[in-house]
C-alpha positions as YAML, in Angstrom:
chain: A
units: angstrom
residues:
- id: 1
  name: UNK
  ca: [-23.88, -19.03, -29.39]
- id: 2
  name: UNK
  ca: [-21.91, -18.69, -32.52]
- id: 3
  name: UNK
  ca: [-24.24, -15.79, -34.05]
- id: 4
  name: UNK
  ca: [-24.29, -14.21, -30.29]
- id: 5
  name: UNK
  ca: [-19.74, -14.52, -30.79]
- id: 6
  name: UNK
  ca: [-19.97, -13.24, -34.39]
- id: 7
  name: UNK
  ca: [-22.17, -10.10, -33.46]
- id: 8
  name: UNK
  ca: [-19.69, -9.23, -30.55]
- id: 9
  name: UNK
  ca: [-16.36, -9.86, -32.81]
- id: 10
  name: UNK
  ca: [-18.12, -7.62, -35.41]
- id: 11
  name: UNK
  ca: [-19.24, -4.91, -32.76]
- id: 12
  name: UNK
  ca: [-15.73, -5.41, -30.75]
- id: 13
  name: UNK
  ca: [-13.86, -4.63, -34.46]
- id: 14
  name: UNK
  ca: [-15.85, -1.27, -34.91]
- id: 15
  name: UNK
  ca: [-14.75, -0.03, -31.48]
- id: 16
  name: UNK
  ca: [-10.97, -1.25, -32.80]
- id: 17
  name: UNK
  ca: [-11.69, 1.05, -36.07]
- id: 18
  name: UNK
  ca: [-12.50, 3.88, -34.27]
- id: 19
  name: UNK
  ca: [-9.85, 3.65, -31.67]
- id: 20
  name: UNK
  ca: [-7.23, 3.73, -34.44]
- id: 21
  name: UNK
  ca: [-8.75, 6.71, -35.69]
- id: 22
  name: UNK
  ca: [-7.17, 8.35, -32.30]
- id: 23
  name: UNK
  ca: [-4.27, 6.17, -31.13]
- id: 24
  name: UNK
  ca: [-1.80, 3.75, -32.36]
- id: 25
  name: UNK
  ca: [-2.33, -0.55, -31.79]
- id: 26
  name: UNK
  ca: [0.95, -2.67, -32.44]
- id: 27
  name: UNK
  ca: [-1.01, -6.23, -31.78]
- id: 28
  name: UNK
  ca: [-4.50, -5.94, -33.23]
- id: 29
  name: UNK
  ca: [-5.86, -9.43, -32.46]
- id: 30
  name: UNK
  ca: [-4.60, -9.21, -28.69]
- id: 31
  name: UNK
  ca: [-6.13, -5.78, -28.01]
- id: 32
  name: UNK
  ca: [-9.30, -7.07, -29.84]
- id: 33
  name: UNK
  ca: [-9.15, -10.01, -27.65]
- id: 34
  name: UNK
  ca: [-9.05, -7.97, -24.60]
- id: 35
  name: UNK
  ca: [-11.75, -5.65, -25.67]
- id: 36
  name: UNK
  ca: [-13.89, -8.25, -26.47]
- id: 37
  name: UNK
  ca: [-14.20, -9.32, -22.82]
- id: 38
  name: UNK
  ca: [-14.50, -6.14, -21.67]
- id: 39
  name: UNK
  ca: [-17.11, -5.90, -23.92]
- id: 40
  name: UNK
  ca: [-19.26, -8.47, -23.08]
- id: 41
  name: UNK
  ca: [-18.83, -8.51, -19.04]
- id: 42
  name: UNK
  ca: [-19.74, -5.03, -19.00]
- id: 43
  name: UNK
  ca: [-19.38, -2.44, -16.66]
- id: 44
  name: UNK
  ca: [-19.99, -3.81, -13.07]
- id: 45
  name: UNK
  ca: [-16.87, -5.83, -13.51]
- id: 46
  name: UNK
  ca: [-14.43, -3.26, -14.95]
- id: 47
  name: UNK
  ca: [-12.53, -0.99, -12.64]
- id: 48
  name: UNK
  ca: [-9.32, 1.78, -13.79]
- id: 49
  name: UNK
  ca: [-6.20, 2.49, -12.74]
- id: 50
  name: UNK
  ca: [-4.88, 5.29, -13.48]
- id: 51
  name: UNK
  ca: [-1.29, 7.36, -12.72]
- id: 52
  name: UNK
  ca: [-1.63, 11.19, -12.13]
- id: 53
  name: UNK
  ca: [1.41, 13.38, -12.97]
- id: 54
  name: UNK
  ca: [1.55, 13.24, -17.15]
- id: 55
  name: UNK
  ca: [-1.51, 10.63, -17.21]
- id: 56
  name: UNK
  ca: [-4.31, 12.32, -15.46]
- id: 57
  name: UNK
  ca: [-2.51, 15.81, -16.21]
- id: 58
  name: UNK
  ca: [-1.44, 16.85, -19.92]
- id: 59
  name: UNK
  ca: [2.68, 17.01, -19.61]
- id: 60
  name: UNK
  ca: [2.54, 20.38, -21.44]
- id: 61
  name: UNK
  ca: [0.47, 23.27, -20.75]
- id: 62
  name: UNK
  ca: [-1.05, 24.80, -23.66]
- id: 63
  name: UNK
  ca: [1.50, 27.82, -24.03]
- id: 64
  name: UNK
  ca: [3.69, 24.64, -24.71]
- id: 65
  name: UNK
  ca: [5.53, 25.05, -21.19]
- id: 66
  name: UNK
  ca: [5.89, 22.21, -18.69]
- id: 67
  name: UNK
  ca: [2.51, 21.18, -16.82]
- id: 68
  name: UNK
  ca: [3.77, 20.99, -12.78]
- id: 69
  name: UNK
  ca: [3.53, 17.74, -11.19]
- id: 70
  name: UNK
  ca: [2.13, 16.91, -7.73]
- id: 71
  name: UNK
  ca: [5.61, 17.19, -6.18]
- id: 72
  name: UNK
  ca: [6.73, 20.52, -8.10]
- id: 73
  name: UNK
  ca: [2.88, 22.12, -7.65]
- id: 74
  name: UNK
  ca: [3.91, 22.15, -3.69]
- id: 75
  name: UNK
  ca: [7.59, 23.50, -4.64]
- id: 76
  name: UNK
  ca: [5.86, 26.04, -6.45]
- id: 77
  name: UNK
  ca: [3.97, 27.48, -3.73]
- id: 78
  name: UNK
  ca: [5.09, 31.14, -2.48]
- id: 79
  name: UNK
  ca: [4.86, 29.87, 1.16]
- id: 80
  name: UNK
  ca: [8.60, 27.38, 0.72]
- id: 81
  name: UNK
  ca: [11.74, 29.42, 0.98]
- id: 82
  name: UNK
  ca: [13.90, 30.16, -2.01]
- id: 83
  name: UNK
  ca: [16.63, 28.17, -0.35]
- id: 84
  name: UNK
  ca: [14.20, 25.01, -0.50]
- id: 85
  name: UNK
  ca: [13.25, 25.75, -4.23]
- id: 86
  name: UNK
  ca: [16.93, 25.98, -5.19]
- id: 87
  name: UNK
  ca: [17.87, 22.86, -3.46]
- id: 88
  name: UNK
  ca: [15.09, 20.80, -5.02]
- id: 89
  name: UNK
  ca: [16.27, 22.36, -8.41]
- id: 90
  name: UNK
  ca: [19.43, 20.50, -7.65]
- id: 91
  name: UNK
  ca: [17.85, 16.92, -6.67]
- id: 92
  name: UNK
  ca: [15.90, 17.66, -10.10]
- id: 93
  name: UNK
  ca: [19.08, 17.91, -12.03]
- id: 94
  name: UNK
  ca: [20.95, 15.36, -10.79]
- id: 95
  name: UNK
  ca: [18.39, 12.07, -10.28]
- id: 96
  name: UNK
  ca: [15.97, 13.04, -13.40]
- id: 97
  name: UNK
  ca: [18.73, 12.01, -15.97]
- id: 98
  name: UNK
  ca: [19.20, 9.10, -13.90]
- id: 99
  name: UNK
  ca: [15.25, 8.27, -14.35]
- id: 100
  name: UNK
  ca: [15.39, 8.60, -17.74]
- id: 101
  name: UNK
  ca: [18.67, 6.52, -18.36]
- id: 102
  name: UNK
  ca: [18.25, 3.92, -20.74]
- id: 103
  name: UNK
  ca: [21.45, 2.53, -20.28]
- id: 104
  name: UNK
  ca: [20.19, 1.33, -16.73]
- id: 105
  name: UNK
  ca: [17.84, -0.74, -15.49]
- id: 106
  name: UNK
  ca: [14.65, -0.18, -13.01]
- id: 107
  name: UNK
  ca: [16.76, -2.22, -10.90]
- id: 108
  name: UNK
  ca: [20.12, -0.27, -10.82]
- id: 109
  name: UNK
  ca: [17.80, 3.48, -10.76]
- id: 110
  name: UNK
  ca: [15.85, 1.88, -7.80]
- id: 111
  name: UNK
  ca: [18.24, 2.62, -5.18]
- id: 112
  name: UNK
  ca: [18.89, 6.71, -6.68]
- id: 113
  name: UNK
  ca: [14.95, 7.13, -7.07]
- id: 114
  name: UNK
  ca: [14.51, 6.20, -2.93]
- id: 115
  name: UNK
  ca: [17.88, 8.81, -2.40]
- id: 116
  name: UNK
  ca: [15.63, 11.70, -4.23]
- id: 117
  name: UNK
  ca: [12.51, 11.01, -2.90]
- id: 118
  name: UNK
  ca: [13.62, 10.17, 0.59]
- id: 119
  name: UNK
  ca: [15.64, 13.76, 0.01]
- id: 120
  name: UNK
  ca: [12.44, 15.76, -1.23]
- id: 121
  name: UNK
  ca: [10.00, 14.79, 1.32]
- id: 122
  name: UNK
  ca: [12.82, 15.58, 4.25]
- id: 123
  name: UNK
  ca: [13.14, 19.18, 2.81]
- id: 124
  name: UNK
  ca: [9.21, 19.54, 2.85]
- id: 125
  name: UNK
  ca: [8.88, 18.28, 6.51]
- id: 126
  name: UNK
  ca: [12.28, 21.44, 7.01]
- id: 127
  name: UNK
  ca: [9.26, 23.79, 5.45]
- id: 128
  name: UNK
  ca: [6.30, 23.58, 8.33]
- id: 129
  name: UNK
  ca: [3.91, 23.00, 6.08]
- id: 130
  name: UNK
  ca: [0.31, 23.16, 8.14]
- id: 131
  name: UNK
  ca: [-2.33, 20.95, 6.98]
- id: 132
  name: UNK
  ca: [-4.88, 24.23, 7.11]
- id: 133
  name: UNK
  ca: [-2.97, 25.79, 4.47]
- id: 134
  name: UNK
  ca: [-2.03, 23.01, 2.16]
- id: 135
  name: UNK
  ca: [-5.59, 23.57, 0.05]
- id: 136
  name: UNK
  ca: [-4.18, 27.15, -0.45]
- id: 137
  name: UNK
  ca: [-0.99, 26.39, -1.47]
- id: 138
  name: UNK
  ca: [-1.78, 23.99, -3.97]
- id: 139
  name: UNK
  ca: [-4.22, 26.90, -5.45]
- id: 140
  name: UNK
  ca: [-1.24, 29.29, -6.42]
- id: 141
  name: UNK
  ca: [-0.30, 26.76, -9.14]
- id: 142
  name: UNK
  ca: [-2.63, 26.25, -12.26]
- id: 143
  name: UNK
  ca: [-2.38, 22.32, -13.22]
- id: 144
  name: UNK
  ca: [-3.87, 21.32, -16.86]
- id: 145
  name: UNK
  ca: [-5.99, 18.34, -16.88]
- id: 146
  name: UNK
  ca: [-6.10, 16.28, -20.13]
- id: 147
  name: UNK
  ca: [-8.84, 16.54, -22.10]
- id: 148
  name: UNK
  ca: [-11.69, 14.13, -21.91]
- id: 149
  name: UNK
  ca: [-10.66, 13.06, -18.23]
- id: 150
  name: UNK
  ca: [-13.79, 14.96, -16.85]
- id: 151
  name: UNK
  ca: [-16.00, 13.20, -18.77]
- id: 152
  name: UNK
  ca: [-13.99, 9.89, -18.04]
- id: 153
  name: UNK
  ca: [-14.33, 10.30, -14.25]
- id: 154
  name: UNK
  ca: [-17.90, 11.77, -14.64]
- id: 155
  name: UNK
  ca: [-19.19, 8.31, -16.32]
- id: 156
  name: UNK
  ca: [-17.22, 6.50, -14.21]
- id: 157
  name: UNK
  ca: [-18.80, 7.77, -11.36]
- id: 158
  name: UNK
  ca: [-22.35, 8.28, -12.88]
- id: 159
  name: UNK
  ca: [-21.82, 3.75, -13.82]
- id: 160
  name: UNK
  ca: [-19.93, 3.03, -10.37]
- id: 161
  name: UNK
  ca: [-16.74, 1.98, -12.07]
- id: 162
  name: UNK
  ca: [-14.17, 1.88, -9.32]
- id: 163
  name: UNK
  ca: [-11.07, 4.76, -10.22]
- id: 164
  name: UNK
  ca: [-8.25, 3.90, -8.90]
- id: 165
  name: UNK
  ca: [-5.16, 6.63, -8.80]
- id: 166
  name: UNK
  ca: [-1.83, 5.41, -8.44]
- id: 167
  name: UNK
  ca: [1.08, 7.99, -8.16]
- id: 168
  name: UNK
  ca: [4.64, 8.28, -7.19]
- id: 169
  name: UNK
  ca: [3.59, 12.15, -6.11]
- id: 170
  name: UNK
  ca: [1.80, 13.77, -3.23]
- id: 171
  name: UNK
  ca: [-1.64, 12.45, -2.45]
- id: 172
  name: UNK
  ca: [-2.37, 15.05, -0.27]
- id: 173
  name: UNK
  ca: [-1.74, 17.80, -3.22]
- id: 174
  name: UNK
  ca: [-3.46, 14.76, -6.16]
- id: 175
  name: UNK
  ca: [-6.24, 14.95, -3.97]
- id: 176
  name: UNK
  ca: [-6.48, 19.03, -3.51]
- id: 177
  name: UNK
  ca: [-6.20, 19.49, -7.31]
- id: 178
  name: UNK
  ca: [-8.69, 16.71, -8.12]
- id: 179
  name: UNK
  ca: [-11.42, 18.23, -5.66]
- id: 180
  name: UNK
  ca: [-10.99, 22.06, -6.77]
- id: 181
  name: UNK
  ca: [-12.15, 20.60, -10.59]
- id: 182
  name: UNK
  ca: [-15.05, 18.74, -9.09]
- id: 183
  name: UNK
  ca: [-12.99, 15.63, -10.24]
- id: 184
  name: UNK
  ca: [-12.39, 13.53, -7.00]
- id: 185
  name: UNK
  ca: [-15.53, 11.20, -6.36]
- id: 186
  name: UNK
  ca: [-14.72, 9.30, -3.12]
- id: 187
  name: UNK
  ca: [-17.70, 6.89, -3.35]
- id: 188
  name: UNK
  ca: [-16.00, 5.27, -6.59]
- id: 189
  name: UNK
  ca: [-12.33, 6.88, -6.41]
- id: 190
  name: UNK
  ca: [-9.79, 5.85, -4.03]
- id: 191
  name: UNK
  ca: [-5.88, 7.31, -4.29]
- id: 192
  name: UNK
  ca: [-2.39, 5.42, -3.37]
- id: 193
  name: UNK
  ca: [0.23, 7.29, -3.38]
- id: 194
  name: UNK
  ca: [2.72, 9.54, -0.91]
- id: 195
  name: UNK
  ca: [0.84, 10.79, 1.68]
- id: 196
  name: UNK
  ca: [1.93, 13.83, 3.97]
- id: 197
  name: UNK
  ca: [2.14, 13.03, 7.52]
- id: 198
  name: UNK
  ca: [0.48, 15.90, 10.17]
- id: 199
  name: UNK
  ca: [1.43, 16.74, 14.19]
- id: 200
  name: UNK
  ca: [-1.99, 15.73, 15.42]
- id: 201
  name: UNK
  ca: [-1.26, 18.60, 18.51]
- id: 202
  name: UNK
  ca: [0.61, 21.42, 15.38]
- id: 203
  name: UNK
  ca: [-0.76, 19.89, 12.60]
- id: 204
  name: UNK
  ca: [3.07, 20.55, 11.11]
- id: 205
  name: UNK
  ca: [3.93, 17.85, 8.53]
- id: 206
  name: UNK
  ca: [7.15, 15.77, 10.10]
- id: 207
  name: UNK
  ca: [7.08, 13.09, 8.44]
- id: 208
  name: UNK
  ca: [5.98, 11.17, 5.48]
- id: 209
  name: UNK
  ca: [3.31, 7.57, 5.69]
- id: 210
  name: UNK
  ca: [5.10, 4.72, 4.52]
- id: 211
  name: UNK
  ca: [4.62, 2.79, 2.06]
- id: 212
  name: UNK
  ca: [7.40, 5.23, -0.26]
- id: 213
  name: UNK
  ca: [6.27, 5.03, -3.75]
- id: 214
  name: UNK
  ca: [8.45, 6.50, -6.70]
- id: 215
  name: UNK
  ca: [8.37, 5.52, -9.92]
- id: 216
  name: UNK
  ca: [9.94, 2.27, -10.60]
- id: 217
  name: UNK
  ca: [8.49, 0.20, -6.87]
- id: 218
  name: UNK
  ca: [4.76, 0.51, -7.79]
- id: 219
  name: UNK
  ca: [4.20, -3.46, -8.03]
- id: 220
  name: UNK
  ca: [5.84, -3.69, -4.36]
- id: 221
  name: UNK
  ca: [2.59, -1.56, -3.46]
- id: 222
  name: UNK
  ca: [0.16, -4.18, -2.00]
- id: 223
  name: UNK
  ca: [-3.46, -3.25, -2.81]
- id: 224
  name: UNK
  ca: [-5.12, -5.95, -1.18]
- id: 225
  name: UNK
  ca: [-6.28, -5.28, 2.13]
- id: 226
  name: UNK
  ca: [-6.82, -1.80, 1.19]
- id: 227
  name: UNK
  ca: [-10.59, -0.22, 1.01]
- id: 228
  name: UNK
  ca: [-9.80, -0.10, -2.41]
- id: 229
  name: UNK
  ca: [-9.36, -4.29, -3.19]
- id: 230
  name: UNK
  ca: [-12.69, -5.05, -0.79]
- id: 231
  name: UNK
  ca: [-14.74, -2.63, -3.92]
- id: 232
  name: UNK
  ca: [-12.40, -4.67, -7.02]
- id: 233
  name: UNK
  ca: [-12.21, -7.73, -5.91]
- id: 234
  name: UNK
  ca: [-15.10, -9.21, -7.81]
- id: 235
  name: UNK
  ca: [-14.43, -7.22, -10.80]
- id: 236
  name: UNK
  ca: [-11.94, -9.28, -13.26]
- id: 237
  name: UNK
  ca: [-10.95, -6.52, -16.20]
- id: 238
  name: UNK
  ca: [-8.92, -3.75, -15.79]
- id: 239
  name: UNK
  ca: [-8.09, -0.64, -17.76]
- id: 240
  name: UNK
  ca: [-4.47, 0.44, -16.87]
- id: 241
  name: UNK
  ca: [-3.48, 4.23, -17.95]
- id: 242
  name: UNK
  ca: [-0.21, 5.77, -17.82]
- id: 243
  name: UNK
  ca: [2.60, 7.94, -19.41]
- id: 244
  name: UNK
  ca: [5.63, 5.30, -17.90]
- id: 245
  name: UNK
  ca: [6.26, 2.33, -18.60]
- id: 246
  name: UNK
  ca: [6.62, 1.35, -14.96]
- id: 247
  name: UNK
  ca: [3.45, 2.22, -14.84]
- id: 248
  name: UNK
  ca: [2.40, -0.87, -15.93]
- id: 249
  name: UNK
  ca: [3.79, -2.17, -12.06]
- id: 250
  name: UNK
  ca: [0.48, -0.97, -10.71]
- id: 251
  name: UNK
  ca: [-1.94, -3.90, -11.56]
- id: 252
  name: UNK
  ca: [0.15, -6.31, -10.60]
- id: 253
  name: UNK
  ca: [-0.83, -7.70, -6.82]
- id: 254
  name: UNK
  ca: [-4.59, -7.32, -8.43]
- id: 255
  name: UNK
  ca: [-6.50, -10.28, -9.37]
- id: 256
  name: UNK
  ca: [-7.50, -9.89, -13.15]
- id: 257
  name: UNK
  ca: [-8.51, -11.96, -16.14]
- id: 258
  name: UNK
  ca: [-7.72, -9.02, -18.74]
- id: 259
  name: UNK
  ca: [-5.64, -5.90, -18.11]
- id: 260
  name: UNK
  ca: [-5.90, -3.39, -21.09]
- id: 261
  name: UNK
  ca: [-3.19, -1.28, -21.18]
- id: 262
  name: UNK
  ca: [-3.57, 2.74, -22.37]
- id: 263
  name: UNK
  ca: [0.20, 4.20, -22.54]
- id: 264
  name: UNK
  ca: [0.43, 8.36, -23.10]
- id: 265
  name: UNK
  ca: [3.24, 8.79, -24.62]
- id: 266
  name: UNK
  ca: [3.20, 12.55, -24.33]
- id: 267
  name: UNK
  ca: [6.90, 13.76, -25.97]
- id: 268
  name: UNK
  ca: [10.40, 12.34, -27.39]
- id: 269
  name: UNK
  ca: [8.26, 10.06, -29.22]
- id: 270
  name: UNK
  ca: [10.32, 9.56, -32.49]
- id: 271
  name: UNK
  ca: [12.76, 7.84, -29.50]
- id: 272
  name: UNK
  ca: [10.15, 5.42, -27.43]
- id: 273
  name: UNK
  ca: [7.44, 4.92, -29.82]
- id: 274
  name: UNK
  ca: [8.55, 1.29, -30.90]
- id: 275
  name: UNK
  ca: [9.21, 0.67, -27.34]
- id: 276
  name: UNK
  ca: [5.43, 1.91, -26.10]
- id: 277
  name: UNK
  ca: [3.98, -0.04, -29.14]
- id: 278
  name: UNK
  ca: [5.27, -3.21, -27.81]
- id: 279
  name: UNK
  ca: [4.40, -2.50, -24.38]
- id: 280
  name: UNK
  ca: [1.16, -0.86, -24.05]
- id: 281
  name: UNK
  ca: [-2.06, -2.13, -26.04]
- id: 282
  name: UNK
  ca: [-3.45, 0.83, -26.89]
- id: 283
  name: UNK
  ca: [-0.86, 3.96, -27.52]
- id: 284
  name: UNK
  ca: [-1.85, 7.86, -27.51]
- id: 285
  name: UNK
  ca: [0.81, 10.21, -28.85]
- id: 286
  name: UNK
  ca: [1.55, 13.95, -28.28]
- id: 287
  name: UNK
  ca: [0.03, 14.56, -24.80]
- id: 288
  name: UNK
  ca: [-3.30, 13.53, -26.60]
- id: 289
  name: UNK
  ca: [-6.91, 13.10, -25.07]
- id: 290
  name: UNK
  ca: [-8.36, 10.20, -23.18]
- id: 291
  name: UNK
  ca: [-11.57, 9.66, -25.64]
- id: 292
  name: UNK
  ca: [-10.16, 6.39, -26.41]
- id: 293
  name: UNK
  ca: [-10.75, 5.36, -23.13]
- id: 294
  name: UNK
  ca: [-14.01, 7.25, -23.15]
- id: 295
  name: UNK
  ca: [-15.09, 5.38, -26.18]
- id: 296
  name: UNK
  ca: [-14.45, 2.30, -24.38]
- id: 297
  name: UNK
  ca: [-16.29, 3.02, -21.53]
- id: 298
  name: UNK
  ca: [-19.36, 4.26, -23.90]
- id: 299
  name: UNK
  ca: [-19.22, 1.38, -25.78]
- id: 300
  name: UNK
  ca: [-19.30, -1.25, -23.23]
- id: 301
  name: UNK
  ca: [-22.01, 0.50, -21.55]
- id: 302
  name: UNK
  ca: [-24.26, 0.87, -24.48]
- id: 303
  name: UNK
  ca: [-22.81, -1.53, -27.90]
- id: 304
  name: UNK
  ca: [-26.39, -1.94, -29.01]
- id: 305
  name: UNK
  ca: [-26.42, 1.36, -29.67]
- id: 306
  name: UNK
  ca: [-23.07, 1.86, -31.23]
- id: 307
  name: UNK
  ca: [-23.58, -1.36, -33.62]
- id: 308
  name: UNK
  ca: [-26.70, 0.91, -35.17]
- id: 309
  name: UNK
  ca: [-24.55, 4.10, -35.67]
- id: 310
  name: UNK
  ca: [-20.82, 3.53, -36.97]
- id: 311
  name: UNK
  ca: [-19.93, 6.67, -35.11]
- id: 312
  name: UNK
  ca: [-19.01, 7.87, -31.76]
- id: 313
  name: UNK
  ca: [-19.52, 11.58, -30.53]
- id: 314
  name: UNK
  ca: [-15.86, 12.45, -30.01]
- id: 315
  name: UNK
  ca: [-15.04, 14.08, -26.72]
...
């Protein structure tokens, strides 16, 4: 047993080496600790869950101009009217520096972030959006996907590791944008987030599904007795992603013995990167890649192989 522990420590510390090659660790033993059991339980009981806008999606494009996110992709489309676009551009300006105000707490922005969204998804049901024309609407705006997150879903689907996306933005527009990459796998991938309601006689959107998700309420989101918790259930480890750190809301309500938490911080990070350090295990500056995650995933599949060869084809 003790030769068995000392190989996996040893094997475990490798992966730890080569993840710090890419990303930045504040608490090495924890993380360790947590990859460890990842490690040895292996795949069938590991399942992600990942956010979308800024997580799943690079926050800059590569001409170094904002990437859209689900909400603004919509806003972008040439089928809303200007007077819509200009009045969102007004909700932007006056509840984003409320988002980002450090001065406050989640609980004091709570109350503003239900005002905007409950104010953005009214002016999209004012726009008539039709269901048959949502696909194409989506399509007039180009969305950058990180790097490495094709390969991540692709061996998460090729292993049946359950992918769970968790967004404060539009599911129905997450879901168009995953599906025109060939990235949306519903057999292992399952999204929670905002969801467009249709006429079932117009198919007009008027009106939006509840639960209302924005950024700072994702614990209040019950997963159990979703599709989603009957596939998990069993499985104890988690790998959390995300560029927020309420993002770290959306495991809780999920039975788990180890939760290893991946924070992007993707800009401004001279300003949070002591905060992120002591929040997230595992820390990725400058809207980087997800190989870390990929490494993971690679590793826990197949350590005999990587405890024979001290490096790991980068993605």
């Amino acid at each position: 047993m003790y030769e068995k522990m000392s190989s996996a420590n040893e094997k475990t510390q490798k992966l730890i080496n080569i993840i710090q090659q890419h990303a930045r660790i504040h608490d090495i033993e924890t993380t360790h600790k947590k990859l460890l059991k990842i490690v040895e339980d292996g795949l069938s009981n590991l399942h992600i869950i990942c956010d979308f806008d800024c997580t799943m999606t690079r926050y800059f494009r590569s001409n170094g101009e904002r990437n859209p996110g689900s909400h603004n992709i919509l806003s972008a489309s040439s089928r809303l009217t200007p007077e819509y676009k200009i009045e969102v551009k007004r909700l932007l300006d006056y509840y984003y520096p409320i988002e980002m105000n450090s001065a406050m707490t989640e609980e004091e922005k709570a109350p503003y972030m239900i005002e905007w969204w409950n104010k953005a998804h009214e002016l999209l049901i004012g726009q008539n959006i039709n269901k048959n024309v949502l696909k194409d609407m989506v399509a007039e705006t180009e969305v950058a996907m990180r790097p490495g997150l094709d390969e991540l879903i692709e061996k998460c689907k090729n292993q049946n590791v359950p992918f769970l996306v968790f967004s404060a933005g539009l599911g129905d527009v997450i879901e168009q944008v995953l599906a025109a990459k060939n990235l949306f796998h519903p057999n292992n991938m399952h999204i929670v987030s905002n969801q467009m309601g249709f006429n079932d006689e117009t198919g007009i959107c008027d009106h939006f599904k509840e639960p209302l998700i924005h950024v700072f309420n994702k614990s209040e989101v019950m997963i159990k007795g979703s599709p989603y918790h009957e596939i998990i259930e069993n499985r104890s480890n988690v790998i959390l992603m995300g560029d927020s750190v309420g993002d770290l809301q959306m495991s809780r309500g999920i039975h788990h013995d180890t939760c290893l938490t991946v924070g992007f911080l993707n800009n401004m990070i001279d300003k949070f990167l002591i905060t992120y350090l002591k929040t997230f295990d595992i820390v990725i500056i400058g809207d980087g890649p997800t190989d870390v995650v990929n490494f993971i995933i690679d590793y826990t599949n197949n350590s005999n192989n990587f405890n024979n060869n001290n490096s790991i084809k980068h993605s």
